[in-house]
PDB file of N, CA, C and O in Angstrom:
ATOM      1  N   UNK A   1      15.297  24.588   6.209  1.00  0.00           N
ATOM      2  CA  UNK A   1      14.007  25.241   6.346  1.00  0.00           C
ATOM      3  C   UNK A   1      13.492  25.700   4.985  1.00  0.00           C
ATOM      4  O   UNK A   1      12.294  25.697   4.702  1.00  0.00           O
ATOM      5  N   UNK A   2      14.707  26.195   3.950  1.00  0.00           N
ATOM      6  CA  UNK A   2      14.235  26.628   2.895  1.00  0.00           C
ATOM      7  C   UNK A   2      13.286  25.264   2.020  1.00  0.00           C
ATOM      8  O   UNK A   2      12.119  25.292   1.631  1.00  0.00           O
ATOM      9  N   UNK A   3      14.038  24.442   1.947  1.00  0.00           N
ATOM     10  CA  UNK A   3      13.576  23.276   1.515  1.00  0.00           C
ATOM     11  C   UNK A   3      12.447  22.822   1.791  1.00  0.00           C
ATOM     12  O   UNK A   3      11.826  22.429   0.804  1.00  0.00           O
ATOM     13  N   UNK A   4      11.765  22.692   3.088  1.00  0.00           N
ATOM     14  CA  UNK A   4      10.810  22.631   3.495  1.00  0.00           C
ATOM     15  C   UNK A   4       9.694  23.424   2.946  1.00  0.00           C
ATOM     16  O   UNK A   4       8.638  22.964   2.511  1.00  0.00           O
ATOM     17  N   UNK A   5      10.011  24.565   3.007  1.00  0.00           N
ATOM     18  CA  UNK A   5       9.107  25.888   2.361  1.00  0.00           C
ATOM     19  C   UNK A   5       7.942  25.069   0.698  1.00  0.00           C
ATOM     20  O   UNK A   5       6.761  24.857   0.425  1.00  0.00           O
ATOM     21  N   UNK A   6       9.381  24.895   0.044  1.00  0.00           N
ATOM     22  CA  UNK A   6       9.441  24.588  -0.922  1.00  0.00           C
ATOM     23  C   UNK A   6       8.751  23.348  -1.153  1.00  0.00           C
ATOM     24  O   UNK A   6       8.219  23.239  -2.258  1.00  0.00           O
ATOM     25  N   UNK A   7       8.628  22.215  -0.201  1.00  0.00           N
ATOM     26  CA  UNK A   7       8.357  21.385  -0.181  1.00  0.00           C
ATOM     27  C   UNK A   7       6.298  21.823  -0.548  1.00  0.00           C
ATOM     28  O   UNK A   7       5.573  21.820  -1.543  1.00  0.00           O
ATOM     29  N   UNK A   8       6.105  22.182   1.171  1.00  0.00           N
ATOM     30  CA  UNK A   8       4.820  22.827   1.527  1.00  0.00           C
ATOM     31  C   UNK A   8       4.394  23.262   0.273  1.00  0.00           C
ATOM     32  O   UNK A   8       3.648  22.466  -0.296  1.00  0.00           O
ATOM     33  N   UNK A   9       4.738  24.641  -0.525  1.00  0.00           N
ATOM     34  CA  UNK A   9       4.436  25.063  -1.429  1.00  0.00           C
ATOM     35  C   UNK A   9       3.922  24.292  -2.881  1.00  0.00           C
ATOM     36  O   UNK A   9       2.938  24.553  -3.574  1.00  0.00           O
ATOM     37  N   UNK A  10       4.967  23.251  -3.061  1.00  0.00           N
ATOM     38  CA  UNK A  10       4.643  22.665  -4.130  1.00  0.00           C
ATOM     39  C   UNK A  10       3.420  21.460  -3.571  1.00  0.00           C
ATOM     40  O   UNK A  10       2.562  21.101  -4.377  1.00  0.00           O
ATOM     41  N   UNK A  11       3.428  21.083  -2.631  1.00  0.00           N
ATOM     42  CA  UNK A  11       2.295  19.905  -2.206  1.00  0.00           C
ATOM     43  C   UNK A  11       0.629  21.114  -2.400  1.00  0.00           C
ATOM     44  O   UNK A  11      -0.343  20.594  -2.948  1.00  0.00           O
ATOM     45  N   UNK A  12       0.531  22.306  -2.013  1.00  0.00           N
ATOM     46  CA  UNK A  12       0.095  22.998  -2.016  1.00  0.00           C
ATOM     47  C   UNK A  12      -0.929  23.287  -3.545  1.00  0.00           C
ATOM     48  O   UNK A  12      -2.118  23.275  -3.860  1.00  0.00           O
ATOM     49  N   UNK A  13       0.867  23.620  -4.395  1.00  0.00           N
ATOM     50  CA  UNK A  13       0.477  23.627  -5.818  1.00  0.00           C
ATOM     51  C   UNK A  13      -0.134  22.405  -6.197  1.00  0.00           C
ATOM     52  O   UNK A  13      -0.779  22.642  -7.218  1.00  0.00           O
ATOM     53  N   UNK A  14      -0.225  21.443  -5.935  1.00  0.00           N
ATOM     54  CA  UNK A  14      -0.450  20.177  -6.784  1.00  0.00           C
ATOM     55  C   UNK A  14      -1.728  20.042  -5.952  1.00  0.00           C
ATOM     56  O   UNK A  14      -2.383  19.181  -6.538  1.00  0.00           O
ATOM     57  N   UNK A  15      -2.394  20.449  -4.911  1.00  0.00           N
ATOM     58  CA  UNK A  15      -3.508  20.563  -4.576  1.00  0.00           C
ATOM     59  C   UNK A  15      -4.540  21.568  -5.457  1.00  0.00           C
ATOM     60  O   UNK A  15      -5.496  21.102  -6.078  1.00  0.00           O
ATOM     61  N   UNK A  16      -4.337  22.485  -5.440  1.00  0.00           N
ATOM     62  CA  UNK A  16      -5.216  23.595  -5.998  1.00  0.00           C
ATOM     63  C   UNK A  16      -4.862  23.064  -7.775  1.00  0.00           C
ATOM     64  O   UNK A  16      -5.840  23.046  -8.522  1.00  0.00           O
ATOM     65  N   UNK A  17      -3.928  22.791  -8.175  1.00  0.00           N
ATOM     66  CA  UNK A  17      -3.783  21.942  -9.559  1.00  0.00           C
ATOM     67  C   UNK A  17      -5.177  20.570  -9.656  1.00  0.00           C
ATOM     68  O   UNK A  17      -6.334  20.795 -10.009  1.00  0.00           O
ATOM     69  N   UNK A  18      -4.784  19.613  -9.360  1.00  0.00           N
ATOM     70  CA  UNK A  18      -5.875  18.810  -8.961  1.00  0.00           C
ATOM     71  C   UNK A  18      -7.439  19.252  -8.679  1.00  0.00           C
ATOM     72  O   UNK A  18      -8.383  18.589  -9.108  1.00  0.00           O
ATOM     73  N   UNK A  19      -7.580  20.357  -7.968  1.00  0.00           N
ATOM     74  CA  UNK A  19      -8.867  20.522  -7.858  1.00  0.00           C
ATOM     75  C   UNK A  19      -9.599  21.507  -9.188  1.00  0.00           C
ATOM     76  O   UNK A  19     -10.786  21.721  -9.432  1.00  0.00           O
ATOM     77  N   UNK A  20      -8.421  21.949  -9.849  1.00  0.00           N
ATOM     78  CA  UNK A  20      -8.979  22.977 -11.060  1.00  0.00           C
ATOM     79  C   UNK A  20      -9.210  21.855 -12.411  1.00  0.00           C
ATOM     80  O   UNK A  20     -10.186  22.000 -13.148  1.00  0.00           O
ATOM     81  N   UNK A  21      -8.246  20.785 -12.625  1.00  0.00           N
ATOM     82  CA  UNK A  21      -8.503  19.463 -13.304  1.00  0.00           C
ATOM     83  C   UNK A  21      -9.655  19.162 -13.006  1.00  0.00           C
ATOM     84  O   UNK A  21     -10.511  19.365 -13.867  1.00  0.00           O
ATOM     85  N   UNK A  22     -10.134  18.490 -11.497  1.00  0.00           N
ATOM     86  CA  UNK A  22     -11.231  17.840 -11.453  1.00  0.00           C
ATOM     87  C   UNK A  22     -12.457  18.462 -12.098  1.00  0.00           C
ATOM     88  O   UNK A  22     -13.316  17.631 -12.393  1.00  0.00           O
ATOM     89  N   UNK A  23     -12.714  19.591 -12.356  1.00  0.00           N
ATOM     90  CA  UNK A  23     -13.573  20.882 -12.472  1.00  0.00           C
ATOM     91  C   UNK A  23     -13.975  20.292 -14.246  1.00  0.00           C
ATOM     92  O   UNK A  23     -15.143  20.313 -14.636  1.00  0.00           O
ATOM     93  N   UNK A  24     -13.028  19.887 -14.993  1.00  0.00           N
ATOM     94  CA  UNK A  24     -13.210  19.531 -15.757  1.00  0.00           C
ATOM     95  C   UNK A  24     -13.728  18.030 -16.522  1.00  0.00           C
ATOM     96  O   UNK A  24     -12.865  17.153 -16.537  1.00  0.00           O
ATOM     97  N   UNK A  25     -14.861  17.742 -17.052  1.00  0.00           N
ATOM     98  CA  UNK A  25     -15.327  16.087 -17.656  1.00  0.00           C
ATOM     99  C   UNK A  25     -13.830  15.682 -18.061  1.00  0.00           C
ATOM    100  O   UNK A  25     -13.707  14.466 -17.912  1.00  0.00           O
ATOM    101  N   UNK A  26     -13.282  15.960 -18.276  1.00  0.00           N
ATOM    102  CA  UNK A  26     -11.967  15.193 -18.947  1.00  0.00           C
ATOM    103  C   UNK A  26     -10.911  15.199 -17.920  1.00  0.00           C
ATOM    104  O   UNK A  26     -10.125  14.253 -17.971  1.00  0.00           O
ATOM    105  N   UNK A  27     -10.746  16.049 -17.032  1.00  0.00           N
ATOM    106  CA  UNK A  27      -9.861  16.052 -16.231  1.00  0.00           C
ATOM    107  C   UNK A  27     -10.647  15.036 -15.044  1.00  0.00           C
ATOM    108  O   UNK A  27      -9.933  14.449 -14.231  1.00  0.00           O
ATOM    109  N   UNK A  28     -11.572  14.935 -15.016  1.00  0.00           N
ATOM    110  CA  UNK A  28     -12.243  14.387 -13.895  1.00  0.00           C
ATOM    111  C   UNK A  28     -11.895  12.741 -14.365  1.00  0.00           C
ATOM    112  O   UNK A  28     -11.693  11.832 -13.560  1.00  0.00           O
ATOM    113  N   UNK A  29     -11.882  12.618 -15.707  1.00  0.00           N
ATOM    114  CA  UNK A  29     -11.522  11.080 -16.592  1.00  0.00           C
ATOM    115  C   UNK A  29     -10.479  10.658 -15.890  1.00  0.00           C
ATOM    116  O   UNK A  29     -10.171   9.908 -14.964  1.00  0.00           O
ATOM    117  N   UNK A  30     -10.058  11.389 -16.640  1.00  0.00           N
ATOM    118  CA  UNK A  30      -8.346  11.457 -16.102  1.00  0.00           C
ATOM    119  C   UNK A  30      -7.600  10.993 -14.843  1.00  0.00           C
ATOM    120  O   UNK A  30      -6.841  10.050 -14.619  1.00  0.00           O
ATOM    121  N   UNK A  31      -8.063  11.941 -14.147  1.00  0.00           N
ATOM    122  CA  UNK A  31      -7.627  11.476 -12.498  1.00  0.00           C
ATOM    123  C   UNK A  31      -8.583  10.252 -11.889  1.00  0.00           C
ATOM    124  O   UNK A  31      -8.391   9.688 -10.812  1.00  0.00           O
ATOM    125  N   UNK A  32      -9.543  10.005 -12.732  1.00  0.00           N
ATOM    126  CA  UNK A  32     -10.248   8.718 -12.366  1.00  0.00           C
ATOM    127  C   UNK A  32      -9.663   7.445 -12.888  1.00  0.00           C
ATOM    128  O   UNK A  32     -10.090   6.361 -12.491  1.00  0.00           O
ATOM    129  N   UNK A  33      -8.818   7.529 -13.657  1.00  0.00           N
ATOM    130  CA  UNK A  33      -8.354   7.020 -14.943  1.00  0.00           C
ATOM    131  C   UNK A  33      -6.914   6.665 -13.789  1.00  0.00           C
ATOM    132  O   UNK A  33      -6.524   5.530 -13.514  1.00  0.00           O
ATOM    133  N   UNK A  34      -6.499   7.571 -13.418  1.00  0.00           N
ATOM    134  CA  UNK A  34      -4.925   7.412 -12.554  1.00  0.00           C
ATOM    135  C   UNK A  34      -4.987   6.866 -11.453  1.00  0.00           C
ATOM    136  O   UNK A  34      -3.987   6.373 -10.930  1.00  0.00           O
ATOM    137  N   UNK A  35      -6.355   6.849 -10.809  1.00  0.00           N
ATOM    138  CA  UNK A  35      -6.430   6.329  -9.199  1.00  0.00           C
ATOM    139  C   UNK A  35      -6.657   5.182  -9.683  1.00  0.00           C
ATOM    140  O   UNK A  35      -6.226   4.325  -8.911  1.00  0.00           O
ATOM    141  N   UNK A  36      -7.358   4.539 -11.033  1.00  0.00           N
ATOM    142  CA  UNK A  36      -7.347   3.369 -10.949  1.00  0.00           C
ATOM    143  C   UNK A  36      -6.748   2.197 -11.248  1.00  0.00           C
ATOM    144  O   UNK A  36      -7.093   1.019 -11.156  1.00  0.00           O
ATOM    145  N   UNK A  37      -5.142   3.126 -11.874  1.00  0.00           N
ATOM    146  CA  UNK A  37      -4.300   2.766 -12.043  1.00  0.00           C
ATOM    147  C   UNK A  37      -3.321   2.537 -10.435  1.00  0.00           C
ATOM    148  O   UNK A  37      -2.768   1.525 -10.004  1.00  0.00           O
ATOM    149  N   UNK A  38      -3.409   3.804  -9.907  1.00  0.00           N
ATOM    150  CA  UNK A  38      -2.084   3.255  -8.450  1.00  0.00           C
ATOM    151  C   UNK A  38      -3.289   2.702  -7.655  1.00  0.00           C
ATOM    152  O   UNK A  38      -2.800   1.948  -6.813  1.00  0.00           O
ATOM    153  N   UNK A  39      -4.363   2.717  -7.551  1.00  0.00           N
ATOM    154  CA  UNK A  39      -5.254   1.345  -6.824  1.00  0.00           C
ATOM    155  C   UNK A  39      -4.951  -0.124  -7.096  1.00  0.00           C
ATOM    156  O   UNK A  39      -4.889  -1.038  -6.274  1.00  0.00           O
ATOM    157  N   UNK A  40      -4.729  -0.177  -8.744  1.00  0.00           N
ATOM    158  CA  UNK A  40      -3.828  -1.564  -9.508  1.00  0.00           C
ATOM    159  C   UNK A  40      -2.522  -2.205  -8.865  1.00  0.00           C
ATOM    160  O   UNK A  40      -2.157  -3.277  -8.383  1.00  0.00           O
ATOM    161  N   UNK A  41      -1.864  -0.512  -9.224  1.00  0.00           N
ATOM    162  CA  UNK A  41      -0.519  -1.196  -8.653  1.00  0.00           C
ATOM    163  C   UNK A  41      -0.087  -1.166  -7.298  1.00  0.00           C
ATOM    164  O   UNK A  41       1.039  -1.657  -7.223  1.00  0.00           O
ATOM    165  N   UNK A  42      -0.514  -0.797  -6.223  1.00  0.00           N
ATOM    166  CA  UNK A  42      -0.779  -0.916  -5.230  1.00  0.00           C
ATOM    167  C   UNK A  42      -1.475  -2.125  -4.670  1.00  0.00           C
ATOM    168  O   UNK A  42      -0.741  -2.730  -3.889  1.00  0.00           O
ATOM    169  N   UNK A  43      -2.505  -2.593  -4.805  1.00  0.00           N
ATOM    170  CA  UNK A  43      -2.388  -3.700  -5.238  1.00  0.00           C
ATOM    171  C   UNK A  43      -2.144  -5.180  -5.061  1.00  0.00           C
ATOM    172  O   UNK A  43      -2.516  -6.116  -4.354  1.00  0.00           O
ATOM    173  N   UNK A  44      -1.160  -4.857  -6.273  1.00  0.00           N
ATOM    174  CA  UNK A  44      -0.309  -6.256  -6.740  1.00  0.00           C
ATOM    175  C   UNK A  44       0.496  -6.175  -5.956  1.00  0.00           C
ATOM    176  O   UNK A  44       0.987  -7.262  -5.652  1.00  0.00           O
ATOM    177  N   UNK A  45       1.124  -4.800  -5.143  1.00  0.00           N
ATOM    178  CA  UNK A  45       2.299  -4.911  -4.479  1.00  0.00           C
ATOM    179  C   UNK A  45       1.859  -5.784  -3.606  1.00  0.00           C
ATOM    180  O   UNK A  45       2.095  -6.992  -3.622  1.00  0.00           O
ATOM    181  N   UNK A  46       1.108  -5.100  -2.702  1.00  0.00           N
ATOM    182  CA  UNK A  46       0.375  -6.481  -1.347  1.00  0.00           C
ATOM    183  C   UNK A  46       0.097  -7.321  -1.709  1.00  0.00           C
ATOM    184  O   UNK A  46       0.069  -8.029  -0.702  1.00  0.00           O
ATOM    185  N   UNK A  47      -0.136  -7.810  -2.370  1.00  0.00           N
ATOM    186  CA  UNK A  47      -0.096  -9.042  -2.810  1.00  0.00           C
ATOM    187  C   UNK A  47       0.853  -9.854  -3.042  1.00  0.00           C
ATOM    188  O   UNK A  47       0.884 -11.036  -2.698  1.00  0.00           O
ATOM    189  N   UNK A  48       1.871  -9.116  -3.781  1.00  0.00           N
ATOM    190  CA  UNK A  48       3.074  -9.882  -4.283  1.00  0.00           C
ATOM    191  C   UNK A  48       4.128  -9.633  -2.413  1.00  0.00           C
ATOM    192  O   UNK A  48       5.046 -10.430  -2.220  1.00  0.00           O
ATOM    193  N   UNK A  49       3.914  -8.835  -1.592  1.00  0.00           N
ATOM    194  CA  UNK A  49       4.060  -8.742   0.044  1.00  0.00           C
ATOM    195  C   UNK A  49       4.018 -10.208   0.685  1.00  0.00           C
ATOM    196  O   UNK A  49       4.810 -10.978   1.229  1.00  0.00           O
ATOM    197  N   UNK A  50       2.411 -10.169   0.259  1.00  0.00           N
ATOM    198  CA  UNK A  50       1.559 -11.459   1.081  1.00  0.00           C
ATOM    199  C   UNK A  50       2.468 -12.323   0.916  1.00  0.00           C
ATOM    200  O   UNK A  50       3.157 -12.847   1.792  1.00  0.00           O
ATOM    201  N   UNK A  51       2.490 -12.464   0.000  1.00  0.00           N
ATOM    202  CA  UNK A  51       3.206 -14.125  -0.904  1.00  0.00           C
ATOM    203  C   UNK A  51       4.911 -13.877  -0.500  1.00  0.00           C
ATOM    204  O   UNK A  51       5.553 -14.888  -0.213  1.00  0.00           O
ATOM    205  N   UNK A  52       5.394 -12.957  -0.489  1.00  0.00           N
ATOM    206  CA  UNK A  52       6.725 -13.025   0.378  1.00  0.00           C
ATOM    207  C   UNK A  52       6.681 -13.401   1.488  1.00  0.00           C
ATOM    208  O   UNK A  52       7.327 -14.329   1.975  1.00  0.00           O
ATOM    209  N   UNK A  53       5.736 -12.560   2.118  1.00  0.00           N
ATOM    210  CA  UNK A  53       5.657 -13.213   3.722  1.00  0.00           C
ATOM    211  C   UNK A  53       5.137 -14.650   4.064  1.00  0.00           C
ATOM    212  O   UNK A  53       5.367 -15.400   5.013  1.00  0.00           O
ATOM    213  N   UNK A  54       4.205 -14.784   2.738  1.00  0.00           N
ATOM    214  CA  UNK A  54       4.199 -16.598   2.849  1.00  0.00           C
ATOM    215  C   UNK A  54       4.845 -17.149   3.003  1.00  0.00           C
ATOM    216  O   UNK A  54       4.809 -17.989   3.901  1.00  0.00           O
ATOM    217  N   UNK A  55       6.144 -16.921   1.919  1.00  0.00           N
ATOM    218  CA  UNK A  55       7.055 -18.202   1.750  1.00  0.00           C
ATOM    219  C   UNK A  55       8.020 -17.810   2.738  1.00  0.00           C
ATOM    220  O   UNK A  55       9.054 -18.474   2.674  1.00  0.00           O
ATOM    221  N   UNK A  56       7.988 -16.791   3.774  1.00  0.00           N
ATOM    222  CA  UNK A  56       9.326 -16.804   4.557  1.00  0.00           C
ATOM    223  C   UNK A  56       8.849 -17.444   6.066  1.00  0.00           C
ATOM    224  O   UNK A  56       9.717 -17.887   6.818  1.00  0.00           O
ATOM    225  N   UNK A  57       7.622 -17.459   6.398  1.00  0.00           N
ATOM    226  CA  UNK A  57       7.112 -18.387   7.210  1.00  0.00           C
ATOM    227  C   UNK A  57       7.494 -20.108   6.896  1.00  0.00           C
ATOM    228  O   UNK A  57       8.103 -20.846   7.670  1.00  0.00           O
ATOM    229  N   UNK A  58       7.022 -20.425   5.731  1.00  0.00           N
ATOM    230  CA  UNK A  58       7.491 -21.684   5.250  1.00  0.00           C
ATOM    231  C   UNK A  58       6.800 -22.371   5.466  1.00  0.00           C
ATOM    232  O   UNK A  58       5.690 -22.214   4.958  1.00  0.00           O
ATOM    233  N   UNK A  59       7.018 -23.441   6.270  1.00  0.00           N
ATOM    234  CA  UNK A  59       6.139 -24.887   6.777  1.00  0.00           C
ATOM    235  C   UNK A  59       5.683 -24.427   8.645  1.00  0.00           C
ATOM    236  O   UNK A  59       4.785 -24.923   9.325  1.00  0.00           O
ATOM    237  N   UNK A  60       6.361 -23.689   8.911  1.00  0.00           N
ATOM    238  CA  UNK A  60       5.814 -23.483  10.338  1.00  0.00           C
ATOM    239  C   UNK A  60       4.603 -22.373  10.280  1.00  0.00           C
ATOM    240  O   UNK A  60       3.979 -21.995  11.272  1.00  0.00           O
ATOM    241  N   UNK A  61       4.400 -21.949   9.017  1.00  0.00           N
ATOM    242  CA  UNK A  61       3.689 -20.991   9.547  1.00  0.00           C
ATOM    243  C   UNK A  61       2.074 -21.619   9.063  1.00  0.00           C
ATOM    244  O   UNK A  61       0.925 -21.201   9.212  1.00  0.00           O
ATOM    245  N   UNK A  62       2.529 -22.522   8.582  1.00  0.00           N
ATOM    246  CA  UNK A  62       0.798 -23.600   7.913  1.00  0.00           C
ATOM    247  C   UNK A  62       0.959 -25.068   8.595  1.00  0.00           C
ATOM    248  O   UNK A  62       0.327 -26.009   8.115  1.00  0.00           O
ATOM    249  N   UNK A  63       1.928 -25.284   9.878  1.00  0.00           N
ATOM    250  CA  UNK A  63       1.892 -26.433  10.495  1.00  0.00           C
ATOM    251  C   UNK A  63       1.003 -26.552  11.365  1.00  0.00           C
ATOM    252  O   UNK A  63       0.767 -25.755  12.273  1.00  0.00           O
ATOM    253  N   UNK A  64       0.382 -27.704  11.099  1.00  0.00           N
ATOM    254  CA  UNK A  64      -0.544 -28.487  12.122  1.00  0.00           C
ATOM    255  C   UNK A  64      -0.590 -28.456  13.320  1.00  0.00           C
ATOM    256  O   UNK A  64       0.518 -27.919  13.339  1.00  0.00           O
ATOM    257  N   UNK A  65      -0.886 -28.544  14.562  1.00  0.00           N
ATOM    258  CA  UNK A  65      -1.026 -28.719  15.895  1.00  0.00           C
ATOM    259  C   UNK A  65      -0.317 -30.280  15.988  1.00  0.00           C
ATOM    260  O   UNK A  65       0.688 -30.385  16.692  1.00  0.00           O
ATOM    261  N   UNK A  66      -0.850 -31.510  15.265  1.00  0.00           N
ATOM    262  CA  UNK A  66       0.100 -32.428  15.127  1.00  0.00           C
ATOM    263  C   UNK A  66       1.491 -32.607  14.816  1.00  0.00           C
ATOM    264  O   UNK A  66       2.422 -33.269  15.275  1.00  0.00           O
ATOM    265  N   UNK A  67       1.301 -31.739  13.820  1.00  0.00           N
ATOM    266  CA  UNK A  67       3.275 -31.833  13.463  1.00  0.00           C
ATOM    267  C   UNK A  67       4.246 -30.956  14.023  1.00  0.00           C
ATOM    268  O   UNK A  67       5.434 -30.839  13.722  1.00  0.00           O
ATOM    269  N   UNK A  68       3.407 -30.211  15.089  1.00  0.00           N
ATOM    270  CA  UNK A  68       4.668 -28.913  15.820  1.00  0.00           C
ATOM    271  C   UNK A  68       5.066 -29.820  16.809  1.00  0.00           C
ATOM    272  O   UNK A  68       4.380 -30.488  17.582  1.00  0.00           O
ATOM    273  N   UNK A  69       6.051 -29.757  16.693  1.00  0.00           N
ATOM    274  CA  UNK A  69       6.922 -30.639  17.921  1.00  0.00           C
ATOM    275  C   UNK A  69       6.870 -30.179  19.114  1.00  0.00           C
ATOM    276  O   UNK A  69       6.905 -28.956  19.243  1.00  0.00           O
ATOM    277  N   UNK A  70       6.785 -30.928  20.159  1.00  0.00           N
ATOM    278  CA  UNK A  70       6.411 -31.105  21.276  1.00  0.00           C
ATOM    279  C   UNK A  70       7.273 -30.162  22.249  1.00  0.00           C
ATOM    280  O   UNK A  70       8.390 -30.322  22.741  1.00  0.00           O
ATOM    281  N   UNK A  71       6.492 -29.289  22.328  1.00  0.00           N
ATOM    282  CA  UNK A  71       7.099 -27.895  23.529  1.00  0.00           C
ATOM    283  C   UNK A  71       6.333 -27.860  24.821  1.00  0.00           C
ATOM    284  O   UNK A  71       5.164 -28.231  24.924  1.00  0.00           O
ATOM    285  N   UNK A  72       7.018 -27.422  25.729  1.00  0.00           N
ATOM    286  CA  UNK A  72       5.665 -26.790  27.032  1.00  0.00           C
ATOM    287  C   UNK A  72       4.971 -26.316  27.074  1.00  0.00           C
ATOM    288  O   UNK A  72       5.084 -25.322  26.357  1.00  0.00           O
ATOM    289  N   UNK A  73       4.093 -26.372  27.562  1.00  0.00           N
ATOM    290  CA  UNK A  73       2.525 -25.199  27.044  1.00  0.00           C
ATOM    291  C   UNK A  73       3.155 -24.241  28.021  1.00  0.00           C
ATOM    292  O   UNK A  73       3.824 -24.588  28.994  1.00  0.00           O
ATOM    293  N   UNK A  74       2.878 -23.006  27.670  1.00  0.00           N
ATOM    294  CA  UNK A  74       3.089 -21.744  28.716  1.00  0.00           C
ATOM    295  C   UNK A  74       2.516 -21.657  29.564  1.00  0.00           C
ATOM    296  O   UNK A  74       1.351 -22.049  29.624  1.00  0.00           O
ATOM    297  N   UNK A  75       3.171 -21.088  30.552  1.00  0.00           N
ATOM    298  CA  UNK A  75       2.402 -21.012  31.986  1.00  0.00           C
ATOM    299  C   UNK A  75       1.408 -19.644  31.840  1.00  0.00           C
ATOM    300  O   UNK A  75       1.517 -18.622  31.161  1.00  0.00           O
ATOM    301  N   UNK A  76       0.730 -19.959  32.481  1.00  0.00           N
ATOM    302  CA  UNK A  76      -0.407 -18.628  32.944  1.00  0.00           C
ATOM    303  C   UNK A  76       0.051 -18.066  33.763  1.00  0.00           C
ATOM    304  O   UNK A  76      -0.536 -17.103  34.255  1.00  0.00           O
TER     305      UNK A  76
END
């Protein structure tokens, strides 16, 4: 529970921190300057995601209606 406290508190601090920065032309740079940095790398992550999940699909996941081998159609 203590931990928690602590937790709250500091998310807290880094709120009212942030909003006394923004207050400032340079601090306002700044944190404009940082979002558009983890907007970057954020990102590339999904992206570099996408492209994992591409290649683990493989060939079935960009196969044709012709080349899927011949299954039962599902019943209704």
């Amino acid at each position: 529970m203590k931990s928690f406290l602590w937790f709250v508190i500091g998310v807290l601090g880094g709120f009212v921190a942030a909003h006394y920065v923004n207050k400032d032309p340079r601090g306002r740079d700044a944190l404009a300057d940082l979002d558009a940095r983890i907007t970057e790398f954020t990102d590339r992550i999904a992206d570099a995601y996408r492209q994992q999940e591409a290649s683990f699909a493989g060939p079935l996941g960009s196969a044709d209606a012709d080349d899927a081998p011949d299954r039962p159609s599902p019943a209704l």
